[in-house]
C-alpha positions as a Markdown table, in Angstrom:
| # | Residue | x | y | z |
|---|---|---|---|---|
| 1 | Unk | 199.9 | 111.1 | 74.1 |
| 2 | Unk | 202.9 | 112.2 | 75.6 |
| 3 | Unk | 204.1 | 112.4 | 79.0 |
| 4 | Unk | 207.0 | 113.7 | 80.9 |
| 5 | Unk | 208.4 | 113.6 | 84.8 |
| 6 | Unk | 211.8 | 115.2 | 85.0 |
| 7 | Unk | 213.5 | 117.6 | 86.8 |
| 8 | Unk | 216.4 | 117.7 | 89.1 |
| 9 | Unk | 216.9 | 118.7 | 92.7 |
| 10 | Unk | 220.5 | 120.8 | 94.0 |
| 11 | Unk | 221.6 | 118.8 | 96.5 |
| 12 | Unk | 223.2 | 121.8 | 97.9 |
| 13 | Unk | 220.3 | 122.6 | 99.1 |
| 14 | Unk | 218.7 | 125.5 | 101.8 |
| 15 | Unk | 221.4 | 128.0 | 103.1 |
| 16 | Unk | 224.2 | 125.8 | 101.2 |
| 17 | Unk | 222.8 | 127.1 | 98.1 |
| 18 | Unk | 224.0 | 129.7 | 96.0 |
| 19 | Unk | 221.7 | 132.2 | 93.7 |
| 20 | Unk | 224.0 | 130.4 | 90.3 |
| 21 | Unk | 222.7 | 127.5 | 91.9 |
| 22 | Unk | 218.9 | 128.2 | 92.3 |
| 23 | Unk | 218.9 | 129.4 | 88.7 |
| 24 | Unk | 220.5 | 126.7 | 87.4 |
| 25 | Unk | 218.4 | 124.5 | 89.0 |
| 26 | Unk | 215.2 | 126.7 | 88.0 |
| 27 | Unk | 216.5 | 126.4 | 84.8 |
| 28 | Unk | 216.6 | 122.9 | 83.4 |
| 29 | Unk | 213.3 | 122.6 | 85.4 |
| 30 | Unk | 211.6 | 125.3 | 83.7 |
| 31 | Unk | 212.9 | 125.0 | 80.4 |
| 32 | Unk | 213.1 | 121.3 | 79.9 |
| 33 | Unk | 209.1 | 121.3 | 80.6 |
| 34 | Unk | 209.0 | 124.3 | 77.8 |
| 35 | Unk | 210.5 | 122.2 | 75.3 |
| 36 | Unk | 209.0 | 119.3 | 75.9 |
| 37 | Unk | 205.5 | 120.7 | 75.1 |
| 38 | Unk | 207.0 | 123.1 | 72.3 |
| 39 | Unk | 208.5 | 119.5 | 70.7 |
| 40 | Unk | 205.4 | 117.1 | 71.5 |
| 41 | Unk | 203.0 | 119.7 | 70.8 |
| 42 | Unk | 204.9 | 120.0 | 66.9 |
| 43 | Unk | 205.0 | 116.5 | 66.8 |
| 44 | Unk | 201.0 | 116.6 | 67.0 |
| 45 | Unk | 199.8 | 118.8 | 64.9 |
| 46 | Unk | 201.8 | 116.7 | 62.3 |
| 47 | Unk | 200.0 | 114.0 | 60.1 |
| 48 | Unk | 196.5 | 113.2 | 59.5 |
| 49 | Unk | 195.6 | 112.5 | 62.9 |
| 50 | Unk | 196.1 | 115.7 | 64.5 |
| 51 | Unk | 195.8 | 116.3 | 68.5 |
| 52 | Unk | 196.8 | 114.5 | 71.4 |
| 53 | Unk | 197.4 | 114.8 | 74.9 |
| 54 | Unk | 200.5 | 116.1 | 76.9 |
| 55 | Unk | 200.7 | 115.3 | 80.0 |
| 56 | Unk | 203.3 | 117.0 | 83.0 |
| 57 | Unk | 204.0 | 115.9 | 86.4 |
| 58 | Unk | 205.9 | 116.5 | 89.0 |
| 59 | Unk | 207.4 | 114.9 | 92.1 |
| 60 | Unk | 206.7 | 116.0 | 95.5 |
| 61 | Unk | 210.5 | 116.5 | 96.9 |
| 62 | Unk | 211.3 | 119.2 | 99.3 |
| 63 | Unk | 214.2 | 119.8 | 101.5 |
| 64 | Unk | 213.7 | 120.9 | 105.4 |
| 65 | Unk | 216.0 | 123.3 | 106.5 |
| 66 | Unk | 216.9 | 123.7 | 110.0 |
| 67 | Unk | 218.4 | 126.9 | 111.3 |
């Protein structure tokens, strides 16, 4: 089994934040969750026990803007 929670959140946030830092932040959210499964999913099929489970979650954080 593997498992994973991770991300980051731009503390810039709302109408503070700048389109280099949306895609950064889109980024190392998207990819790091790519890898992850790319890597564990390898790791898996290795061996004579092959299979598992990967499991991704993520948190609930949101920003409220007021305008």
């Amino acid at each position: 089994m593997f498992y994973t929670k991770a991300g980051i959140v731009n503390i810039a946030g709302g109408l503070n934040m700048t389109g280099d830092d949306f895609m950064k932040t889109l980024k190392i959210n998207t990819l790091s969750v790519f890898l992850a499964i790319m890597h564990a999913s390898a790791a898996m099929l290795k061996g004579d026990q092959q299979g598992g489970s990967i499991i991704v979650t993520a948190s609930g954080t949101f920003t409220t803007v007021l305008v």
